[in-house]
C-alpha positions as CSV (number, residue, x, y, z in Angstrom):
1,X,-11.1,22.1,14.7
2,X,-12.5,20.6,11.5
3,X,-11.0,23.4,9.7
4,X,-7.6,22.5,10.8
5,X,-7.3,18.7,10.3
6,X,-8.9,18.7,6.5
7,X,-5.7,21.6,6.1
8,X,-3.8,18.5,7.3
9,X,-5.7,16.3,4.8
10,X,-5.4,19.1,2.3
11,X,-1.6,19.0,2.2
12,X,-1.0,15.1,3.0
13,X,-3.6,14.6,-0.4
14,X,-0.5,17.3,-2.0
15,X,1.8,14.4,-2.4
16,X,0.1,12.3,-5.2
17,X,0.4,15.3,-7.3
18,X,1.6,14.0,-10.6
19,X,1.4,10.2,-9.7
20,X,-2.3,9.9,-9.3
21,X,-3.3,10.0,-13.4
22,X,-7.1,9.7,-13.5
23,X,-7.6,9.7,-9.8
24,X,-8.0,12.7,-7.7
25,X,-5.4,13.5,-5.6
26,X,-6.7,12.7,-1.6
27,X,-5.9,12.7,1.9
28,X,-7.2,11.4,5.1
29,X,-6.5,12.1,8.8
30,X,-8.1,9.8,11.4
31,X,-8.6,11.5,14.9
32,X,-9.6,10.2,18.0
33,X,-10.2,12.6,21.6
34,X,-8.5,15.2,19.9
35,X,-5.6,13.6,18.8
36,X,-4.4,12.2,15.2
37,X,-4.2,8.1,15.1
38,X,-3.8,7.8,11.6
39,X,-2.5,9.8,8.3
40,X,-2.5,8.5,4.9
41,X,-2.9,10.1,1.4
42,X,-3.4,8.5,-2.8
43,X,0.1,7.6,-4.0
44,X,-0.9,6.4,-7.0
45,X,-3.0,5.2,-9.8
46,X,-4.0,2.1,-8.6
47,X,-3.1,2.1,-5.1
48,X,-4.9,1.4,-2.2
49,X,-7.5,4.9,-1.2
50,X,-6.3,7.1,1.3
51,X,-9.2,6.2,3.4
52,X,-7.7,2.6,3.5
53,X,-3.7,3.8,3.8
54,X,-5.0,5.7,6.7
55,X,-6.8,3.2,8.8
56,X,-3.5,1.2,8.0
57,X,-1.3,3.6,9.5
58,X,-3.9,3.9,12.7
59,X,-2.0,3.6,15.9
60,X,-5.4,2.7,18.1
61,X,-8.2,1.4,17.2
62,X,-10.4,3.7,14.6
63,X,-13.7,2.6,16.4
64,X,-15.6,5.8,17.1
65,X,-12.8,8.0,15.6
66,X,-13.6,11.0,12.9
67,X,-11.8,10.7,9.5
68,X,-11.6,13.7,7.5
69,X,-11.5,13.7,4.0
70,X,-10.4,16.0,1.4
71,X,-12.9,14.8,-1.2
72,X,-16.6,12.3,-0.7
73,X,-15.3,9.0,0.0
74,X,-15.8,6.4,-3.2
75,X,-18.7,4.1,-2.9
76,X,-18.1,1.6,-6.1
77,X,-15.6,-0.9,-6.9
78,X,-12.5,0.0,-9.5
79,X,-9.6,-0.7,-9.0
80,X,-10.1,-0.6,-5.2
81,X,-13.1,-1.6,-3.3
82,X,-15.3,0.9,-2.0
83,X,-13.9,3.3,0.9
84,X,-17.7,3.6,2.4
85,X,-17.2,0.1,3.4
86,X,-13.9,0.6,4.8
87,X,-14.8,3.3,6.7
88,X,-18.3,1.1,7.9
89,X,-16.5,-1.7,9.2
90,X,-13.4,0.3,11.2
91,X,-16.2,1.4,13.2
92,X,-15.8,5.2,12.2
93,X,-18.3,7.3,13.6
94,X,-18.0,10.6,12.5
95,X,-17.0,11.5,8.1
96,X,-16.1,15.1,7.6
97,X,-15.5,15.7,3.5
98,X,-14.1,18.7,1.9
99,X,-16.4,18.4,-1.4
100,X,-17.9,15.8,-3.0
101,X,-16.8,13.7,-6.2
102,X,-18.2,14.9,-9.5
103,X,-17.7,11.7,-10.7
104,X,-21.6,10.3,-11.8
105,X,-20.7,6.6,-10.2
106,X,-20.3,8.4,-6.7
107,X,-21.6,11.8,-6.4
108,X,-23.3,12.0,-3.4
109,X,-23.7,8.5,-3.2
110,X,-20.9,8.0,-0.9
111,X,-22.6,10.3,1.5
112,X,-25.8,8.5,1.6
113,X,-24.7,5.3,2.4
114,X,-22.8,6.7,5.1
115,X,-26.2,8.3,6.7
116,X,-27.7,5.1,6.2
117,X,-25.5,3.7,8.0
118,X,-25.4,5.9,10.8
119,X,-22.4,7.2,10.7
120,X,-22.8,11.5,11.2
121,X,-21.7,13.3,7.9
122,X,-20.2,17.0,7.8
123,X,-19.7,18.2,3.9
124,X,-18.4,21.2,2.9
125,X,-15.3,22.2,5.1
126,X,-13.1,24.4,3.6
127,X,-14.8,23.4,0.6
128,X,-13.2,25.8,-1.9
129,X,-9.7,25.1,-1.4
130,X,-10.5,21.6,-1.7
131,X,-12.5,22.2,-4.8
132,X,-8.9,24.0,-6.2
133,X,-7.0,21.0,-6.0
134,X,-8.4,18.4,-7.6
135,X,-9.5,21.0,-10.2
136,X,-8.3,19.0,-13.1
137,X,-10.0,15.9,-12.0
138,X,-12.8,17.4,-11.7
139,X,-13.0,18.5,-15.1
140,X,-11.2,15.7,-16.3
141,X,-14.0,13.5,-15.3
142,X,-16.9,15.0,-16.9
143,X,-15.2,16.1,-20.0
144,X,-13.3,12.5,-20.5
145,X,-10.6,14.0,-21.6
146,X,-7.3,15.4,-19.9
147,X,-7.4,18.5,-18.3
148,X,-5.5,21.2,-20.6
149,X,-2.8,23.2,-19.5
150,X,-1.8,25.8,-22.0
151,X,2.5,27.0,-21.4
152,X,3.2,30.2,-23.1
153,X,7.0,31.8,-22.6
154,X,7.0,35.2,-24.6
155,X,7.9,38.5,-24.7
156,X,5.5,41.0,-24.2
157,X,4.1,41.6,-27.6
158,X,3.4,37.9,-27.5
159,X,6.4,36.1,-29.1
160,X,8.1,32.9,-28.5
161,X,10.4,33.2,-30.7
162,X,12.0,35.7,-33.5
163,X,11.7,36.1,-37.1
164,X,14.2,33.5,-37.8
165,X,13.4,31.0,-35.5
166,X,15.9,31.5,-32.5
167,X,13.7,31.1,-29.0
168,X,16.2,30.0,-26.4
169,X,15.9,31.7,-24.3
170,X,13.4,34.3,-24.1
171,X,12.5,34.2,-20.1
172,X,15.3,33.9,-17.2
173,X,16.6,31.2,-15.2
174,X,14.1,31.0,-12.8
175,X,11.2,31.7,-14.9
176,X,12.4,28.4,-17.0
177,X,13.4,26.7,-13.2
178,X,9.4,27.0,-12.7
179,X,8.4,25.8,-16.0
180,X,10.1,22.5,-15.0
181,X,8.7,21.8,-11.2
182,X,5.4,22.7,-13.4
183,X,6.2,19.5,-15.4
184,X,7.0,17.6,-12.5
185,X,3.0,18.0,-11.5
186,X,1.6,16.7,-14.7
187,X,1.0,13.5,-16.0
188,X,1.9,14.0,-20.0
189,X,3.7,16.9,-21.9
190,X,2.4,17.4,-25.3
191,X,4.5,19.1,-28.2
192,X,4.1,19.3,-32.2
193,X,6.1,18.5,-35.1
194,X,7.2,22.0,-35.4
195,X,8.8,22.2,-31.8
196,X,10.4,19.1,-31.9
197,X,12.0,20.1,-35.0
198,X,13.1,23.8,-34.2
199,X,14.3,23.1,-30.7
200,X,14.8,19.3,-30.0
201,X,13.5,19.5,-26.2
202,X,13.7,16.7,-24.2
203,X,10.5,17.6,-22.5
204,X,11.8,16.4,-19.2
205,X,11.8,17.7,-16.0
206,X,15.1,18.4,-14.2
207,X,13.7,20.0,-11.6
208,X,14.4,17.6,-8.9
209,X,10.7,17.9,-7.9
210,X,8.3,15.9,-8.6
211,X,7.7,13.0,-11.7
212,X,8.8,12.3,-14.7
213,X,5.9,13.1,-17.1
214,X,5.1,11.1,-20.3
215,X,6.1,12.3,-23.4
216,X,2.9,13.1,-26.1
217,X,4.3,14.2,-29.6
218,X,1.9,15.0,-32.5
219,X,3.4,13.9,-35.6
220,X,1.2,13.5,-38.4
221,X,3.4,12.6,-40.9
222,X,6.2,11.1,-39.2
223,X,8.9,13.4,-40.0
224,X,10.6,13.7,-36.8
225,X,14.1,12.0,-36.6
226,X,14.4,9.0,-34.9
227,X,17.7,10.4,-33.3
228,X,15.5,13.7,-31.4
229,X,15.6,13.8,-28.1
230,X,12.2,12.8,-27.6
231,X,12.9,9.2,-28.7
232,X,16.2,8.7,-26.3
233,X,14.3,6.3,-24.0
234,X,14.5,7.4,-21.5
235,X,11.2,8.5,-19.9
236,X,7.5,7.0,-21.0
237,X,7.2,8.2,-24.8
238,X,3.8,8.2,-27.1
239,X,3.6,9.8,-30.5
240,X,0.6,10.1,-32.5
241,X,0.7,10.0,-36.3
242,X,-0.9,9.0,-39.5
243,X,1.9,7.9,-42.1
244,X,5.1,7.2,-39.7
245,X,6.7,4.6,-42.1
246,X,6.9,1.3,-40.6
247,X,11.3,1.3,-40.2
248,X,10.9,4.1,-38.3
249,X,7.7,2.8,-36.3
250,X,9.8,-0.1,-35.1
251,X,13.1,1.7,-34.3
252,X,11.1,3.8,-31.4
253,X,8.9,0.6,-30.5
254,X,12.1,-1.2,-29.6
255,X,13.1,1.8,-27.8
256,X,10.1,1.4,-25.9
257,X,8.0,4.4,-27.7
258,X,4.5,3.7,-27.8
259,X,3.4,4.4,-31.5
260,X,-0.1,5.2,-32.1
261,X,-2.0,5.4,-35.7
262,X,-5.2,7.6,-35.6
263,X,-6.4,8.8,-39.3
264,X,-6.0,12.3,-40.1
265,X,-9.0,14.8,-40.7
266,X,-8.3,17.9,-43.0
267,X,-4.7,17.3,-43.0
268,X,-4.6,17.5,-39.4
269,X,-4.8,14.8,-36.2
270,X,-7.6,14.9,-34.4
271,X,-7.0,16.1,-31.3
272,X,-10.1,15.3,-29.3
273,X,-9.9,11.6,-30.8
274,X,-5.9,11.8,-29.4
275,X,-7.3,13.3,-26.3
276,X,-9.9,10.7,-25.2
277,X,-7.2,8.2,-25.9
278,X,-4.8,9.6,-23.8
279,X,-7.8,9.9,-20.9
280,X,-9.5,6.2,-21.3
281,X,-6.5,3.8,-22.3
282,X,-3.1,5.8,-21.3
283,X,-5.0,7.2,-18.3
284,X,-3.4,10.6,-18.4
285,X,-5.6,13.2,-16.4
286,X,-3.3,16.5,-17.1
287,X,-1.5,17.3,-20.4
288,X,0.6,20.2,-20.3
289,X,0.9,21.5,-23.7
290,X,4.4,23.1,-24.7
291,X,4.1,23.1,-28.7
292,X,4.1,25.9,-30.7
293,X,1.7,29.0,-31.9
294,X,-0.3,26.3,-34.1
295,X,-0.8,23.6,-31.6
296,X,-2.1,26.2,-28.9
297,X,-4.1,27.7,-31.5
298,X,-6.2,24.6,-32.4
299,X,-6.3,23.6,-29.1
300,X,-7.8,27.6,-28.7
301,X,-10.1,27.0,-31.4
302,X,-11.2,23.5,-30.6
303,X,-11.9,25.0,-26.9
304,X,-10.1,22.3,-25.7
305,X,-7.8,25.0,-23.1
306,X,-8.5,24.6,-19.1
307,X,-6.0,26.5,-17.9
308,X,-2.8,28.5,-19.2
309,X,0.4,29.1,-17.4
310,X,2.0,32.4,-19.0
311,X,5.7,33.3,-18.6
312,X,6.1,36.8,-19.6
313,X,9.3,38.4,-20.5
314,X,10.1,42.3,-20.1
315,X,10.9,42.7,-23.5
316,X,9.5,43.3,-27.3
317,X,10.5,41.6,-30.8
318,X,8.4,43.7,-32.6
319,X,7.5,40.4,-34.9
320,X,8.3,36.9,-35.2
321,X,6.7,33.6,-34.2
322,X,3.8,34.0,-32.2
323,X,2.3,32.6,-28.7
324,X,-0.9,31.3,-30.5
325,X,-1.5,30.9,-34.5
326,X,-5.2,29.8,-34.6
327,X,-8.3,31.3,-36.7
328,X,-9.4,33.5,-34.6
329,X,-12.5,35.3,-34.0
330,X,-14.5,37.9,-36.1
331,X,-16.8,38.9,-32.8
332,X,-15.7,39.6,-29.5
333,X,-18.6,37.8,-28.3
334,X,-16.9,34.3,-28.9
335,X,-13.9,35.4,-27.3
336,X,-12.5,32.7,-24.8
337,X,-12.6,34.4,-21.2
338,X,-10.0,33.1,-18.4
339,X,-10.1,34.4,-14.9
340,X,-6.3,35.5,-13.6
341,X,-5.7,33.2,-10.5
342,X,-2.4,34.4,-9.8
343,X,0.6,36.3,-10.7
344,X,4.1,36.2,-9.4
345,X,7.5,37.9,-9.9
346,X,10.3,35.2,-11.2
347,X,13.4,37.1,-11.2
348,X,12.8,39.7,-14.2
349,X,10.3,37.9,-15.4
350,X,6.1,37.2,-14.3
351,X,4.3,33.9,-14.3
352,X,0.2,34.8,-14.7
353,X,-1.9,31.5,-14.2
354,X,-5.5,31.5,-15.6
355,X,-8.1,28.9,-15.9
356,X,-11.0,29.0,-18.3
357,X,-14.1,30.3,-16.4
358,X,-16.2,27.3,-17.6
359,X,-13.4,25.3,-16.3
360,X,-14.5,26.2,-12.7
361,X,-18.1,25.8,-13.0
């Protein structure tokens, strides 16, 4: 039976996808003689646990109950106190974990405390799947930096858009339908100068599923309009850039654009600098990136890629703009390996999903 309620904890810890930032996404189910007393899950950054929402939500006292728990419960004080203690003084007798946390200030640690108390310990139920979803956080937390996803639309020689520039739209409606419930489970989408300019996306997501991600434009010299849809105010906006002039600066401030200076190196931002910003201040734990063939190719070069999301289109340019524009490699030893996780049909179209292999480790 432990199999079955940490599925129940699997998909109740489901619904802080996107709102959780930093935080891994987690659920708990309290049972009690074989039947559930309490549910609860993460719905935010910030929030209470969902150790602590479910004790809450307990219809009977938790004394001598099992709680199962997607991921090791947290034994420091954040934001939150410690779940260990919760769980201690509810009188819980039996902890069954999915995986434990990566992250160094727990890591085991939870566990331990747990035995010491006397409370009986199972780790390791369905331990994979649970591993999958809070994949980003996982890597997020040891890299401190957001975990990458790379979005690629193209045609099947690789292009996202044609000699001339024209790009919409290359994939069908629900290909593009997918792209935006993909937004809707990230915390930032990032784009570049050269996108913003070319297509003036409002890097929204009208999905009807999900959240409204923040906005992350790269705009070194500050050349983007003031008028592009990316400035409208409307959803959480943050540009990078090293000579915005100041008019402009304040005209998005007062729209509530969050303007942020960084020097340039070698003509370019830097994007691990913009990176551990977004991760330690903004706390923004999964980027998706939707720029252009130079953005994804210094984000290729840089190895800065966790995962890519490719949207492939039954159908040939035979040249134009290309997917990715980075260096490249000279040896196919220092190619960059992904592992195919899965590939589905969207109307004419196939989405393949990848994710770096050291990303997994």
């Amino acid at each position: 039976m432990d199999e079955f309620y940490m599925k129940r904890a699997l998909s109740l810890a489901e619904r802080g996808r996107g709102l959780t930032g930093t935080n891994p996404m987690v659920g708990a189910v309290l049972v009690k003689d074989e039947e559930i007393i309490g549910e609860g899950w993460h719905h935010g950054f910030g929030d209470d646990h969902a150790e602590v929402n479910c004790l809450k939500n307990a219809t009977s006292s938790p004394a001598g109950a099992t709680i199962y728990v997607n991921l090791e419960p947290c034994s420091h004080y954040g934001k939150t106190p410690p779940c260990v203690k919760t769980i201690m003084n509810a009188g819980i007798a039996r902890v069954v974990i999915g995986t434990l946390d990566p992250n160094p200030r727990v890591a085991g640690r939870g566990v331990h405390i747990l035995e010491q108390a006397g409370i009986e310990v199972v780790v390791g139920v369905l331990e994979e799947e649970c591993s999958k979803l809070n994949r980003a956080f996982f890597s997020s937390i040891l890299k401190r930096r957001p975990y990458i996803t790379a979005k690629y639309a193209t045609t099947i020689d690789g292009k996202i858009a044609t000699s001339t520039g024209e790009s919409q739209w290359i994939t069908g409606e629900e290909a593009r339908m997918d792209g935006h419930i993909l937004r809707g489970q990230v915390d930032g989408i990032m784009a570049g100068t050269g996108t913003v300019l070319a297509d003036d996306p409002k890097l929204s997501n009208r999905s009807g599923e999900g959240v409204q991600p923040m906005r992350i434009i790269l705009d070194r010299r500050g050349i983007i309009e003031s008028n592009a849809n990316v400035y409208d105010g409307s959803q959480k906006t943050i540009v990078y850039t090293s000579d915005m002039d100041k008019e402009k600066e304040e005209i998005l401030t007062s729209r509530g654009v969050i303007v942020e200076r960084v020097s340039s190196v070698d003509g370019k931002l830097p994007l691990q600098e913009v990176l551990a910003d977004l991760y330690e201040t903004k706390f923004i734990g999964h980027v998706l990136i939707e720029g252009g063939g130079r953005l994804h190719g210094s984000l290729i070069d840089e190895g800065l890629v966790d995962e890519f999301v490719l949207y492939l289109a039954p159908t040939i340019f035979g040249g134009g703009k290309s997917a990715i524009e980075g260096e490249g490699i000279e040896a196919l030893k220092d190619r960059k390996d992904f592992e195919i996780m899965n590939v589905e049909r969207l109307g004419d179209d196939l989405c393949i999903r990848g994710v770096a292999r050291c990303s997994q480790e």
